[in-house]
N, C-alpha and C positions, 0 to 999 in steps of 0.2 A: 430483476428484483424490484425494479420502479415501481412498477403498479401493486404487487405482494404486500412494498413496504410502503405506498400511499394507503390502499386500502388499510392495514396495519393501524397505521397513523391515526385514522379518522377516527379508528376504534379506541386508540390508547391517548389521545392527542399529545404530549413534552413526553408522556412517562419515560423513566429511563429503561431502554430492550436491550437485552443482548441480541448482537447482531454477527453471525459470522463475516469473516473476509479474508481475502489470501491477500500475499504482499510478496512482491520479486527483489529479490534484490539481482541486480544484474551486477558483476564484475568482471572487469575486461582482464586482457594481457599483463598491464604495468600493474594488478594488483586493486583498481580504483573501482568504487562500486558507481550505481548511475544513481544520481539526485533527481530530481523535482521541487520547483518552486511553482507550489500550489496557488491557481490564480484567484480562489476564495479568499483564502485568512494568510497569504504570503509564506506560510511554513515551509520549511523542505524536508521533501517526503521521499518514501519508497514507490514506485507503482505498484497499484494494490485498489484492492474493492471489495464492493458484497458481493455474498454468492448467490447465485440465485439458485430458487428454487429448483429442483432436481439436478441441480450443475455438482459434479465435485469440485472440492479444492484445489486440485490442481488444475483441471479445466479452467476454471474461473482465472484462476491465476492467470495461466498464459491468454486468456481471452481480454486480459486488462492488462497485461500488457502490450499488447498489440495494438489495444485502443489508445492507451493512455502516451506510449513510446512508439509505434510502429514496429519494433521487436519482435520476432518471431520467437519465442522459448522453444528449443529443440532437444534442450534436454532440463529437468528441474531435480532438482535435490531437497526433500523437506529438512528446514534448517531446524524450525524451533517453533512451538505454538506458543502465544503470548495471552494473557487476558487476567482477567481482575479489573483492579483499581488502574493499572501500569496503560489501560485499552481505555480508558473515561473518557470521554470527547463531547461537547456540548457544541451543538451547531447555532451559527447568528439566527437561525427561526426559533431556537429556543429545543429542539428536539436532542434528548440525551440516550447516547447510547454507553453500552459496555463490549468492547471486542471480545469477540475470539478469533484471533488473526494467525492463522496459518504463517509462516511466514517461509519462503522455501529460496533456495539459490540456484541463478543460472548462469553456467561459462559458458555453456553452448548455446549461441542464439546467433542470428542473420536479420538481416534487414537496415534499412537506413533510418536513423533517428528521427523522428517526424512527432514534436508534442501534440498532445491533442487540447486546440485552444481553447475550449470552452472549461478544461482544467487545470492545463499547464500552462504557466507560463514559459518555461524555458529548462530545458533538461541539460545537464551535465556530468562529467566523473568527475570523482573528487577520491581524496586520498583518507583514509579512514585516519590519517591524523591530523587532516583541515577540516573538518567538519564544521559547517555554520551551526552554529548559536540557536538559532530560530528552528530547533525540532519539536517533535512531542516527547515527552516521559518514556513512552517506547520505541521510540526511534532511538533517542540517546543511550540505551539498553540496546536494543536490539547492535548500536556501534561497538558497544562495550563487550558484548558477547563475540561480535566477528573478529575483535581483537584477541580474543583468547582462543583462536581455532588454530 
């Protein structure tokens, strides 16, 4: 999706796009889903991305997983699709997008935890009733929701 949405860019320069992307949430055994502390703007996140062109969303999904956690997704459940106002995200270059974030669940997955550093900082479980402070508007929803499942 890099080049799609540079090319994209050049054409729209800040405009605000609607942009697809999926988002995993991983939850293990004891219940606890997996965070990210994103090494741009410090938030903690889902892993999750764009999609690229001709990719589905569930592809993409598990394809950013993998990069983003080392994670293999072996099996994915579509939880919830999100976007509007709830998806707004203004990046430090100044480019605004509006999501539409797939967002889907997976217990079944393999592999050893390995962030990927160029956007992770540091990956963890956590218990959907620690939840840090420092999310976005849809992640704090998106918590909200997996509490009432």
């Amino acid at each position: 999706m890099a080049d799609y949405l540079k090319k994209l860019r050049e054409k729209t320069g800040h405009m605000p796009l609607v942009l697809p992307h999926s988002v995993v949430i991983v939850i293990n055994n004891q219940n606890q889903v997996l965070l990210e502390e994103r090494s741009d703007d410090g938030f903690f996140d889902f892993p999750g991305g764009g999609i690229d062109l001709k990719e589905s969303a569930e592809d993409a999904a598990k394809r950013e997983l993998k990069e983003e956690t080392g994670l293999i997704a072996n099996r994915l459940e579509l939880f919830k699709v999100y976007s509007g106002e709830i998806t707004h995200y203004v990046y430090f270059n100044g480019d605004e997008i509006y999501g539409v974030d797939c967002v889907y669940i997976c217990r079944d997955y393999s592999g050893e935890l390995k962030p990927q550093l160029s956007e992770v900082k540091k990956l963890f479980f956590c218990s959907l009733d620690d939840m840090p402070e420092k999310m976005s508007p849809r992640n704090k929803q998106i918590i909200i929701d997996l509490k009432s499942l």
